[in-house]
C-alpha positions in Angstrom: -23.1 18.5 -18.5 -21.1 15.1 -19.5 -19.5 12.9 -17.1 -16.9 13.8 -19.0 -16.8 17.3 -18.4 -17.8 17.0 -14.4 -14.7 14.5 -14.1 -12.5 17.5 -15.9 -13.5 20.0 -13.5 -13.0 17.4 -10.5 -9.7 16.3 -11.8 -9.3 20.6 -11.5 -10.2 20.3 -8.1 -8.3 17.0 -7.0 -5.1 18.9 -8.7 -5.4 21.9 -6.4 -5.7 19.4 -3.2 -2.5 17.7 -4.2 -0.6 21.2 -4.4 -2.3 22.2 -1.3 -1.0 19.0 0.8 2.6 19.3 -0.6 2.8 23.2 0.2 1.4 22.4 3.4 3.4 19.2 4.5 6.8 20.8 3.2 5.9 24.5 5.1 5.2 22.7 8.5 8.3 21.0 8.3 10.7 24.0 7.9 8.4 26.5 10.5 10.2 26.8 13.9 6.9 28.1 15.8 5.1 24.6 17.0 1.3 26.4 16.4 1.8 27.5 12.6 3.3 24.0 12.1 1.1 21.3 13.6 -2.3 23.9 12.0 -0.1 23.6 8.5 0.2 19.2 9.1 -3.6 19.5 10.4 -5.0 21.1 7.4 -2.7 19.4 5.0 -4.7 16.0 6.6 -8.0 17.6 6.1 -6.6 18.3 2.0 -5.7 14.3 1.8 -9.9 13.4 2.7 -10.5 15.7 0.2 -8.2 14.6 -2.5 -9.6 11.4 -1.3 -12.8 12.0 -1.5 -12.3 13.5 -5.2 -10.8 11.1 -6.3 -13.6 8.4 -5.7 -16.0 11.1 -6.9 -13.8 10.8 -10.4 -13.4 7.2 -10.6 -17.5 6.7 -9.9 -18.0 8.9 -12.8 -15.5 6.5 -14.7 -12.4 8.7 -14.7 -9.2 8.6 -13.6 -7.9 10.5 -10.7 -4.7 13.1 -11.5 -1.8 13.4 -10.0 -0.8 16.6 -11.9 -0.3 19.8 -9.9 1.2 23.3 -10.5 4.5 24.2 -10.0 4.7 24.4 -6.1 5.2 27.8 -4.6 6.0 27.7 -0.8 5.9 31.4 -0.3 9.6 32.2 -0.1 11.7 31.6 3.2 9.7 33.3 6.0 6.6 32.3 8.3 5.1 35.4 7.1 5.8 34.4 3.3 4.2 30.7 4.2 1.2 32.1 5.4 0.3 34.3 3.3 0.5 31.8 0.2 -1.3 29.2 2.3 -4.1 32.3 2.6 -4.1 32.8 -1.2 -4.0 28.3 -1.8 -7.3 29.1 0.4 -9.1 31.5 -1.5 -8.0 29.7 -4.7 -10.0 26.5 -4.1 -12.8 28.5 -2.4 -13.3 30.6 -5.6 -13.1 26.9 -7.4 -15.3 24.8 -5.3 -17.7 27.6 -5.3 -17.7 27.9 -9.3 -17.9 24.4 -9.7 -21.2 23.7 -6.9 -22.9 26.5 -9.3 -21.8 24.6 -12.5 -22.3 20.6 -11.5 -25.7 19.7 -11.5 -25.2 16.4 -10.4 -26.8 16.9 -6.3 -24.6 14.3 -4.7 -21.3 15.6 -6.1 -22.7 18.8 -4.9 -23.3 17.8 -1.8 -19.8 16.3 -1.3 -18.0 20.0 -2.9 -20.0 21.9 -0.2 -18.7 20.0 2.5 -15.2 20.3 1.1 -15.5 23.9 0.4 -17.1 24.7 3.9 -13.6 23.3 5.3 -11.9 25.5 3.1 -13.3 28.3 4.8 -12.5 27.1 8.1 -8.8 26.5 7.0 -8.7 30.1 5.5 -9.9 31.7 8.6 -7.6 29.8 10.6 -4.5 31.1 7.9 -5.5 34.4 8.5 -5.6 34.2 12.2 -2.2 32.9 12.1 -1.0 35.4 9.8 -2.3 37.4 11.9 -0.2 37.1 14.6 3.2 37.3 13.0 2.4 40.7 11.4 
């Protein structure tokens, strides 16, 4: 695999942060409830190291770091709605970081995609619980 190509798939990655922190920043600012909010500003933090951390991955590998994202989908106008799109964001970039540790063979970007993707799981499981408890 080329730098080439590992820089394209961390660009992928980086993309899916930067969606991740806007969705994130712009829910906990509209949510009433205090706990759903400050988790949502938390996690959105934790998704800026990572874009971070990306992003010097990218530039090492002598790329250049995207600021390209998807059209942002805040999950409609309810608590309920935010959650449960923050819970899909979180199994999105778990299936990716998961496809991508298999696929890189380069052991210190590896090394660096499990960490992010072992905080993924944390923030997913931490979604769910909060989705939890508005259902």
């Amino acid at each position: 695999m080329t730098n080439e190509e590992i820089v394209t798939m961390l660009n992928h990655d980086l993309s899916g942060e930067i969606e991740a922190i806007l969705v994130y920043m712009r829910d906990s600012f509209v949510t009433d409830d205090c706990k759903p909010s400050r988790e949502m500003e938390e996690i959105a933090k934790d998704e800026m190291r990572h874009a971070e951390k990306l992003a010097e991955l990218i530039v090492d590998l002598g790329g250049v770091p995207t600021m390209e994202h998807r059209p942002l989908n805040f999950g409609g106008h309810t608590l309920k709605g935010y959650l449960s799109r923050l819970v899909t964001l979180e199994k999105e970039a778990i299936a990716m970081y998961r496809e991508h540790i298999a696929e890189i063979p380069d052991e210190k970007i590896k090394k660096v995609l499990t960490h992010i993707l072992h905080e993924e799981e944390e923030h997913l499981e931490e979604f769910q619980k909060l989705l939890a408890s508005v259902q």
